[in-house]
C-alpha positions, 0 to 999 in steps of 0.5 A: 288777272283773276276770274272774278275781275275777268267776269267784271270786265266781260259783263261790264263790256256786254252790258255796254253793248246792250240787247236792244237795237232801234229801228226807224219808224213814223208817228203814225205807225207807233203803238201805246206801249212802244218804247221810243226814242224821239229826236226833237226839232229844235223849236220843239227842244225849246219849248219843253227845255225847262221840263228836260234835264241835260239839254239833249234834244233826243228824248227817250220815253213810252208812247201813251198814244200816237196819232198822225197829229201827234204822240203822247210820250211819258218820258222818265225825268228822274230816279229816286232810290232810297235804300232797295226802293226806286221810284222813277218819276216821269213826265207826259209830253203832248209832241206835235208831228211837226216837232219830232224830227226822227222817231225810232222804235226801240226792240230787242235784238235776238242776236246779240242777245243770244250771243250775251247768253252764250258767252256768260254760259261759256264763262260761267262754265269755265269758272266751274271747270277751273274750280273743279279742276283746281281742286281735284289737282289739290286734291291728290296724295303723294305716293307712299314712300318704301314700306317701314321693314325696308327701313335701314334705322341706325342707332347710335349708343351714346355713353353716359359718364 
């Protein structure tokens, strides 16, 4: 396996584990702004089915408001990309308390992070001390054979006719 395809393979599985890490929380202790991930009734579920792509009954999104009635939660609905331009579109959803089965509060994880930044550090360095050492071990000369006048050169008369 090469370096590279190594990298690829650690990154990839790190991603995969994320920085972020969900705590339970109710209604009324979520702030504007706190990113969110709602479990919703099933009757609720119903209601907004044909706003909701993929049929999940759980719903990420950012709280708008809360109140102990209710969130307000913008939930992305779709990417769009063009080129480098992503546009993400999103949609509002008024959820009544009565509607929201679980709620939990989406933080980062200083732990794993610090772990995710240790092990691309520990990577990254051994790449650059396998390159440097690689070439420095190309890098090295053969010892120079015995000097020229300890040379035997044998001559061989050839005879032309």
């Amino acid at each position: 396996m090469t370096v590279s395809r190594a990298l690829a393979a650690l990154l990839l599985s790190l991603s995969a584990a994320a920085c972020h890490a969900y705590r339970p929380t109710s209604i009324p202790e979520l702030q504007g702004g706190d990113r969110v991930r709602a479990l919703l009734t099933q009757a609720q579920h119903e209601e907004f089915a044909e706003y909701l792509f993929g049929g999940d009954r759980l719903v990420e999104g950012t709280v708008v408001e809360a109140d102990p009635a209710g969130v307000l939660l913008e939930v992305p609905v779709v990417t769009v990309a063009e080129g480098i331009r992503v546009d993400s579109y999103s949609q509002r959803f008024r959820i009544p308390a009565a509607g929201v089965a679980d709620v939990e509060l989406r933080s980062l994880d200083r732990g794993r992070t610090y772990s995710l930044a240790g092990v691309v550090a520990a990577v990254l360095g051994g790449m650059v001390w396998y390159e440097f050492a690689r070439r420095s071990r190309r890098g090295t000369t053969v010892p120079p054979g015995p000097p020229e006048e300890d040379r035997i050169i044998i001559q061989i008369p050839f005879l032309a006719r």
